[in-house]
MIMARBA-123311 format. One record per residue (C-alpha): residue in one letter; chain; x, y, z. Coordinates in steps of 0.5 Angstrom, whole numbers. Example, Ala and Ser with C-alpha at 12.3 -4.5 7.8 and 13.67 -1.06 7.14 Angstrom:
BEGIN
{atom 'A','A',{25,-9,16}}
{atom 'S','A',{27,-2,14}}
This chain:
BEGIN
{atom 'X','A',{192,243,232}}
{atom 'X','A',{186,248,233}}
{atom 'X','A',{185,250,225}}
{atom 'X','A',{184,242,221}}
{atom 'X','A',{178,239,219}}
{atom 'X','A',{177,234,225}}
{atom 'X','A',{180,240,230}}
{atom 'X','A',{177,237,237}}
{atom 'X','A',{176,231,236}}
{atom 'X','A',{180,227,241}}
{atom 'X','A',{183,219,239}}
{atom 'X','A',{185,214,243}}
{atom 'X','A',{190,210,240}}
{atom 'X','A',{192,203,242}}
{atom 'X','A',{194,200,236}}
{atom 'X','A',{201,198,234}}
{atom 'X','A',{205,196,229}}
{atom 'X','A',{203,199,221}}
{atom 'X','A',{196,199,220}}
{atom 'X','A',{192,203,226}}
{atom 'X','A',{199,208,227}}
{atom 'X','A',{197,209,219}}
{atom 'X','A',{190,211,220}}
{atom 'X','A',{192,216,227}}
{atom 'X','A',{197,219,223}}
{atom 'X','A',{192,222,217}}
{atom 'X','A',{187,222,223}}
{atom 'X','A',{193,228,226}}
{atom 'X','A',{195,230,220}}
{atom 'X','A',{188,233,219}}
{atom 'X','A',{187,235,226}}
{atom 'X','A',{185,230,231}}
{atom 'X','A',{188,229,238}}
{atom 'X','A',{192,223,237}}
{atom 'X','A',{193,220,245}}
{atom 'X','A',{198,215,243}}
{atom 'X','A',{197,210,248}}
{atom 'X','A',{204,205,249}}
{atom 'X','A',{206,200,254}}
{atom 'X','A',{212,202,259}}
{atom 'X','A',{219,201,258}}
{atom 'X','A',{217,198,251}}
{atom 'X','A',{212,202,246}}
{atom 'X','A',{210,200,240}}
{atom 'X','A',{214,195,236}}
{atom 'X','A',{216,199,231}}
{atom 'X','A',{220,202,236}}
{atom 'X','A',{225,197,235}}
{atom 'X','A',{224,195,228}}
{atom 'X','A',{231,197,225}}
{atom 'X','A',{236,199,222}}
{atom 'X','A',{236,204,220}}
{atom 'X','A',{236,208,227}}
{atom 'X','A',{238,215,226}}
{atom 'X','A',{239,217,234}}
{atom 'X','A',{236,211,237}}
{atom 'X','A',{229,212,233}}
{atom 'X','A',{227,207,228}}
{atom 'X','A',{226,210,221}}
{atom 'X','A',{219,205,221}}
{atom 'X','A',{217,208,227}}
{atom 'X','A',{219,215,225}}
{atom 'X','A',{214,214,218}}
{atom 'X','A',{207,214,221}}
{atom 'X','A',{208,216,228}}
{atom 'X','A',{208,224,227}}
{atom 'X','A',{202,228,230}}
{atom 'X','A',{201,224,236}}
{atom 'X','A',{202,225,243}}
{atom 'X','A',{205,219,247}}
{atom 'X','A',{203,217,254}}
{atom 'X','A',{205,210,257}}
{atom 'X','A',{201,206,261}}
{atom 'X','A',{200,198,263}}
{atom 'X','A',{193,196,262}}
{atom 'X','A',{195,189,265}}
{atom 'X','A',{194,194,272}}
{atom 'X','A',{188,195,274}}
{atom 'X','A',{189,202,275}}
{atom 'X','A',{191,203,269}}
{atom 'X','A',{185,200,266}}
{atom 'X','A',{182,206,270}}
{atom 'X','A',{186,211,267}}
{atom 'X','A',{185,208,261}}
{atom 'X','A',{176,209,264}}
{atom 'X','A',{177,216,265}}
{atom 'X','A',{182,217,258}}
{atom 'X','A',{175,215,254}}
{atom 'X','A',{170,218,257}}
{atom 'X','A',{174,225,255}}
{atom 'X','A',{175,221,249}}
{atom 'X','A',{171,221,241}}
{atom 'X','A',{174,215,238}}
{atom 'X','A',{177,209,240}}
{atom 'X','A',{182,204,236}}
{atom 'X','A',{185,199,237}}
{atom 'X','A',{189,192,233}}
{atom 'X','A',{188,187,241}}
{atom 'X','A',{186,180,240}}
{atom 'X','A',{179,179,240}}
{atom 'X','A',{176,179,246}}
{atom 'X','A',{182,183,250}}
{atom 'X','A',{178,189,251}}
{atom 'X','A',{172,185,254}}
{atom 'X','A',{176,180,259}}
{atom 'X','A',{179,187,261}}
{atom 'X','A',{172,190,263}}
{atom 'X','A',{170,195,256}}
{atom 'X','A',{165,191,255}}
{atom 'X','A',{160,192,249}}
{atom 'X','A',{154,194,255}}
{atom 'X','A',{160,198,259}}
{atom 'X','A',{161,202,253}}
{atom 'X','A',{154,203,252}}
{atom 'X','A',{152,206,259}}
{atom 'X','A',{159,209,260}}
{atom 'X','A',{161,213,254}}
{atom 'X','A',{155,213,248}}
{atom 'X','A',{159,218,244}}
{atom 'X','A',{164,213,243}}
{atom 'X','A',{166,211,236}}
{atom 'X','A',{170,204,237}}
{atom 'X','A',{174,202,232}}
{atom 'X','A',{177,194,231}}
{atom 'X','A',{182,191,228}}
{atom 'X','A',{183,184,228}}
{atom 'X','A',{186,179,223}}
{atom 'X','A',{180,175,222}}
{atom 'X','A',{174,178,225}}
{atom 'X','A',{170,174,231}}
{atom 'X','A',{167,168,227}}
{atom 'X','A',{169,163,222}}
{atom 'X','A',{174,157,223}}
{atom 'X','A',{180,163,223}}
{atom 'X','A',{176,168,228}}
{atom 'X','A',{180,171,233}}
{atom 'X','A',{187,168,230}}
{atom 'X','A',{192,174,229}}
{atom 'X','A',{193,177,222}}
{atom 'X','A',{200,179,218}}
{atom 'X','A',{200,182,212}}
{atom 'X','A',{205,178,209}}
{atom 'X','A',{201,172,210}}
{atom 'X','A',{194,175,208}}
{atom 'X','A',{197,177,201}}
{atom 'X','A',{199,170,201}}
{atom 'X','A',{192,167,204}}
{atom 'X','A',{187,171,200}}
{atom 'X','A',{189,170,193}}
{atom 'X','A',{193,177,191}}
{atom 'X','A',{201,174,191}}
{atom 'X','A',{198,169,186}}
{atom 'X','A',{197,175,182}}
{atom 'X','A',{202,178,183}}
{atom 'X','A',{209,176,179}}
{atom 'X','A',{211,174,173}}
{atom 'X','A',{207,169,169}}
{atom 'X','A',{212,164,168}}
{atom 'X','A',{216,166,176}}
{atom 'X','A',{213,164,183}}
{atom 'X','A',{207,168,186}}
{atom 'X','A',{210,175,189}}
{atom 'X','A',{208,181,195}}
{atom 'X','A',{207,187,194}}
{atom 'X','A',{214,190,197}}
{atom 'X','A',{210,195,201}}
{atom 'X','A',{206,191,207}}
{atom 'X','A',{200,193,203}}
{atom 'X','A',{194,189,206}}
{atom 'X','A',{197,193,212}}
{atom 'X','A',{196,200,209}}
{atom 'X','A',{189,198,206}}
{atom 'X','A',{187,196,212}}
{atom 'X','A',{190,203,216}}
{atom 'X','A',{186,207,210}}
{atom 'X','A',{178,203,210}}
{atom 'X','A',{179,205,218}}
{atom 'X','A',{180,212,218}}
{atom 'X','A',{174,213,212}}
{atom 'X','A',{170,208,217}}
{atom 'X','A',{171,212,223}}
{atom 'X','A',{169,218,219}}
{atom 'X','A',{163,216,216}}
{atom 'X','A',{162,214,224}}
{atom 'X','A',{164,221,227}}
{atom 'X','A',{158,224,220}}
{atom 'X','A',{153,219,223}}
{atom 'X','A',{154,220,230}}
{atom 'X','A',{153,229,229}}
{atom 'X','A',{146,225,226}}
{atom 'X','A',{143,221,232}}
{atom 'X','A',{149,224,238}}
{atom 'X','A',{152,216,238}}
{atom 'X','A',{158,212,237}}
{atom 'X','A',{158,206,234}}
{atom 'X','A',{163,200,233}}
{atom 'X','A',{166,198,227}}
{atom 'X','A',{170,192,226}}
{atom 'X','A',{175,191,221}}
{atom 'X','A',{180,185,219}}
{atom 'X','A',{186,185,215}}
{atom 'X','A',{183,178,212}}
{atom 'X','A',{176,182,209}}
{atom 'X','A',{181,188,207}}
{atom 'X','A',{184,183,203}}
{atom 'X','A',{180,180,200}}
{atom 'X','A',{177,187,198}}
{atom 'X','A',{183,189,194}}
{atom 'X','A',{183,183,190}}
{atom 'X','A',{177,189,186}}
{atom 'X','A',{177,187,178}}
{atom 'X','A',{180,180,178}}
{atom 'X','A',{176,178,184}}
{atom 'X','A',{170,180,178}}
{atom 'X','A',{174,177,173}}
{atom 'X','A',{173,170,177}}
{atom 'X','A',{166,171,181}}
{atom 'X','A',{163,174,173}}
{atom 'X','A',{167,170,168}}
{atom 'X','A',{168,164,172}}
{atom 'X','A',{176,163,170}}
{atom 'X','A',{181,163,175}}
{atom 'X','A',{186,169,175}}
{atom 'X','A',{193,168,173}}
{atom 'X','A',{200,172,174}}
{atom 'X','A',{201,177,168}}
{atom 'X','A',{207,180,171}}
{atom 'X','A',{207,187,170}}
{atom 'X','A',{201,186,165}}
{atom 'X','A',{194,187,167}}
{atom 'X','A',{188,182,166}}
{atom 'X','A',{184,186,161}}
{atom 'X','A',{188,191,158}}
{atom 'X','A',{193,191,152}}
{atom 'X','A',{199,193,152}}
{atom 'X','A',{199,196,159}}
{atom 'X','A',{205,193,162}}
{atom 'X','A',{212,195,163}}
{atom 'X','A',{217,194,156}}
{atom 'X','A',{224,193,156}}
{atom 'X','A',{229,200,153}}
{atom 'X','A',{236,200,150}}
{atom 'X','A',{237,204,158}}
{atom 'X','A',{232,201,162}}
{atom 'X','A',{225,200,163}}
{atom 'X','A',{218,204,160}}
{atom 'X','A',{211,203,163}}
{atom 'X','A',{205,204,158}}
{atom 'X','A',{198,204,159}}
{atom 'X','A',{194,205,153}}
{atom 'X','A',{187,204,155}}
{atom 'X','A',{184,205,149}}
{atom 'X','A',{184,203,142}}
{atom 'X','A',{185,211,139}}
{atom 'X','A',{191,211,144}}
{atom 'X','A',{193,205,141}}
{atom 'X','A',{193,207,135}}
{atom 'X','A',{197,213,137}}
{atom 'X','A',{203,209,140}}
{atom 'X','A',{202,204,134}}
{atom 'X','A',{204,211,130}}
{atom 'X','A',{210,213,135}}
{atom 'X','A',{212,205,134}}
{atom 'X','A',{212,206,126}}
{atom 'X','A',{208,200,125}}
{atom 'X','A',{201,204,124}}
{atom 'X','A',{198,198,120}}
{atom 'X','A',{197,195,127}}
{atom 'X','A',{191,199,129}}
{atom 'X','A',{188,196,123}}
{atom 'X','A',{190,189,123}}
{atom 'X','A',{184,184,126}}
{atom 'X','A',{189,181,132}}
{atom 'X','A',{190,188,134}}
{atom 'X','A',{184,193,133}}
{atom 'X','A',{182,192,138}}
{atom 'X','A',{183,191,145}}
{atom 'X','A',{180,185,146}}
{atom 'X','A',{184,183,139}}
{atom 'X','A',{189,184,144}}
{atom 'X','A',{188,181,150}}
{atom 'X','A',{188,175,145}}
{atom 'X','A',{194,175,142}}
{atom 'X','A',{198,180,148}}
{atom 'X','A',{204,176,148}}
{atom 'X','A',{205,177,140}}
{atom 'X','A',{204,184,141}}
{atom 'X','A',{208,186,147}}
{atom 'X','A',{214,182,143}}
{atom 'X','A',{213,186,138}}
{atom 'X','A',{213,193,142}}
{atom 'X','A',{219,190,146}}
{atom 'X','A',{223,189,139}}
{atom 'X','A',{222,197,137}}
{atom 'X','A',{223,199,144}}
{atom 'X','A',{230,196,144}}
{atom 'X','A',{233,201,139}}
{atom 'X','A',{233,207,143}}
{atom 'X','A',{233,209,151}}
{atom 'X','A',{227,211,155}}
{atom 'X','A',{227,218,155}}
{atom 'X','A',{227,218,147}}
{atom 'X','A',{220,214,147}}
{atom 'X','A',{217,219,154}}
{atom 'X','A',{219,225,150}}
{atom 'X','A',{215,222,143}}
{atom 'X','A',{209,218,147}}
{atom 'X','A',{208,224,152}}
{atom 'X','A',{208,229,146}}
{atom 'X','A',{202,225,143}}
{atom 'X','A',{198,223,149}}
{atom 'X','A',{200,216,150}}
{atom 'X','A',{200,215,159}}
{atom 'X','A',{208,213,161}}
{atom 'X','A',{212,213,165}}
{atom 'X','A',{220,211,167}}
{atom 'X','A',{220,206,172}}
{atom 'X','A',{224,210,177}}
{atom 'X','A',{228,207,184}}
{atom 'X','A',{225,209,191}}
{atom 'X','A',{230,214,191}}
{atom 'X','A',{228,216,184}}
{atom 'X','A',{221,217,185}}
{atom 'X','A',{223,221,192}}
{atom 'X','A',{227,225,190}}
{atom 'X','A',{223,227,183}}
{atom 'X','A',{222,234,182}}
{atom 'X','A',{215,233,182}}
{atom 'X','A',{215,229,189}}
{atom 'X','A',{218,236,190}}
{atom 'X','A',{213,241,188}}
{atom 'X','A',{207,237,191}}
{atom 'X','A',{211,237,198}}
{atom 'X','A',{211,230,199}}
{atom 'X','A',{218,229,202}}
{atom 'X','A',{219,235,208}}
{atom 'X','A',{223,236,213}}
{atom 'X','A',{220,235,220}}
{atom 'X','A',{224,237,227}}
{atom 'X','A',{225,232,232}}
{atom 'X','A',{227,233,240}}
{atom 'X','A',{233,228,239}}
{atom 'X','A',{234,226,231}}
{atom 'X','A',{234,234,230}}
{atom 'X','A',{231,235,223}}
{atom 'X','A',{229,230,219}}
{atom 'X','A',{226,228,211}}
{atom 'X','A',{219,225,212}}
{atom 'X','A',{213,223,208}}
{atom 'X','A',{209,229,206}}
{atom 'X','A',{201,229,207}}
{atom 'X','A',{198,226,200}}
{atom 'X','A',{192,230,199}}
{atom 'X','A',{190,238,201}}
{atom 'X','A',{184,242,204}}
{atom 'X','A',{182,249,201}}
{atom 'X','A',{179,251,208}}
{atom 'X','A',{182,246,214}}
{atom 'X','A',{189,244,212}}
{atom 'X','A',{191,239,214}}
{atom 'X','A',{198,240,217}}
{atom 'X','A',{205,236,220}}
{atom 'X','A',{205,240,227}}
{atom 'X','A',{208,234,232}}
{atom 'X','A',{214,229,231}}
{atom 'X','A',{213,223,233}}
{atom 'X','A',{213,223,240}}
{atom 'X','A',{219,219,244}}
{atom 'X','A',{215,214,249}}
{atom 'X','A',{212,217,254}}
{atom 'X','A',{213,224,253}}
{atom 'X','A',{206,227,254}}
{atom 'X','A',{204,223,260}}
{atom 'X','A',{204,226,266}}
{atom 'X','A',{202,233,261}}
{atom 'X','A',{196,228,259}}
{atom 'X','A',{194,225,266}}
{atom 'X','A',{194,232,269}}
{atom 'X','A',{190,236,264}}
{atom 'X','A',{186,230,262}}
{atom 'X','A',{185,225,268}}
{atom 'X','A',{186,231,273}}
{atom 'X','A',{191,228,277}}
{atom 'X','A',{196,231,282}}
{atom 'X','A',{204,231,281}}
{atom 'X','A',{204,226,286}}
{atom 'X','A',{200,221,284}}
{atom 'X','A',{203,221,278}}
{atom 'X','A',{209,219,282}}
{atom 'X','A',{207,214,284}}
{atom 'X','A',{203,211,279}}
{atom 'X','A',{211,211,275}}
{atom 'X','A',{214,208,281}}
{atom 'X','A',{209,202,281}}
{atom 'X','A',{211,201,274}}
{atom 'X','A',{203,203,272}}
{atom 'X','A',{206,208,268}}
């Protein structure tokens, strides 16, 4: 993986489950070596989260694994610990997702770092951060969308708060990491050292509460599910058709104006309870009755046709399976067929973003545990075969 943007930089990842895989696969995506580090004989719990299973791997693990190479190694050994010593001195980034304090009661101690390896950018995920009455806790992102605030957003206004269906928290979290430790590696060319970044799934969370956390900290009032609907918009939420359902954002009174012609109602625009967006924030549940009711009398390709031809932003609200299989997915090479040693060929998530210069590729599949370790302890660690034997025989690898 010689030609993308972060060609030579090498990540030792000791993460698991969701968030720390996700930030490694875009780092691997975009060309970084991704020493996937896994526990002997179990690995990454994904490995088991299932079904569906395709050839006894797990789906889940399959979807943000690839681009990685698989070592196992028991850290709980010391002589693990002292690959693990070697592993990070050849090493540029360090992430992993332990309970805080782990690392040091094993030995990396911040002082370790700073004298053994300078050039390391560490990266740590916990649930809460170290401080505070829930410091050191573990995090779920289930339990954080409810704790901070975004399951009580999320539903219908008239319903119980709801999560959003992907583990969100999780993958927002997997995100701000692999930016942080960019920005990190930007620094580092700067003034040659590593530093350490500190993430939590409680800090992220809190973060993407974005505009309705503004709403509340600036406008004093407390936030409320809208379904669908968005706090300061109108209409900008989902419509019932005589087929199915339509999303509608219009995001300004002109676009309005022209839905408002597309509906035959064109003295809306004119009228004082709907003129303007405030208008209609006021009285949003007036309005949207009013949308729902002309929206019934036809399907939804019928309004996508109208409202697309006159600039108004929709969308049909698709399945899964839908949006997957859409031909614009298709164009945008966002569903590709990956080879596997043991699945065969296999449908995967594509890449989401490109570079004109760099580009970010799919080279490696996701690796069967521990597939590259003796590979990574000869050529890394400089090990001889019969050492490694005897590590395998001593249950360290």
């Amino acid at each position: 993986m010689n030609n993308g943007p972060l060609s030579g930089i090498r990540v030792i990842d000791l993460t698991r489950i969701l968030a720390g895989p996700l930030c490694t696969m875009n780092l691997g995506d975009m060309g970084a070596e991704i020493l996937k580090v896994e526990q002997p004989g179990t690995g990454d719990d994904t490995r088991s989260w299932g079904p569906p299973f395709v050839e006894g791997e797990a789906a889940y693990f399959l979807g943000i694994n690839r681009n990685k190479r698989s070592i196992t190694l028991n850290l709980k050994e010391e002589r693990g610990k002292e690959i693990l010593r070697e592993l990070l001195i050849n090493a540029d980034v360090l992430i992993e997702n332990f309970k805080v304090g782990t690392l040091e009661r094993w030995g990396f101690t911040k002082k370790w770092i700073e004298e053994n390896v300078p050039q390391l950018v560490h990266c740590s995920i916990t649930g809460y951060g170290e401080k505070g009455p829930k410091g050191g806790m573990p995090g779920y992102d289930f339990l954080l969308q409810a704790e901070s605030g975004l399951m009580s957003v999320t539903g219908d206004s008239d319903g119980g708060p709801s999560k959003l269906g992907v583990a969100i928290v999780d993958v927002s979290t997997g995100q701000y990491a692999a930016m942080t430790i960019l920005a990190a590696l930007n620094a580092r060319s700067n003034n040659k050292k590593g530093q350490r970044i500190d993430l939590s799934l409680f800090n992220t969370s809190l973060s993407m509460l974005i505009n309705v956390a503004s709403n509340y900290l600036v406008g004093g009032d407390p936030a409320k599910r809208y379904g669908n609907g968005h706090p300061n918009i109108v209409p900008y939420s989902d419509f019932q058709c005589c087929d199915g359902f339509i999303a509608i954002a219009v995001g300004n009174d002109n676009q309005f104006s022209r839905l408002a012609e597309c509906l035959g109602s064109p003295e809306w625009a004119e009228s004082d309870r709907y003129k303007t967006n405030s208008d209609r924030v006021i009285n949003r549940a007036e309005i949207e009755k009013k949308i729902t009711t002309i929206l019934l009398t036809k399907p939804v390709n019928d309004w996508l046709v109208l409202f697309e031809s006159n600039g108004i932003p929709c969308s049909k609200i698709n399945t899964v399976s839908e949006a997957l299989e859409s031909e614009q997915a298709k164009v945008n090479e966002m569903v590709v067929e990956q080879d596997h040693p043991t699945v065969g060929k296999f449908r995967t998530l594509g890449i989401p973003y490109s570079f004109s210069d760099t580009p970010a590729e799919i080279v490696l599949p996701p690796p069967l545990l521990g597939a590259d370790t003796d590979d990574v302890l000869m050529q890394i660690v400089g090990l001889e075969p019969e050492k490694i034997r005897k590590l395998r025989d001593d249950g360290i690898i």
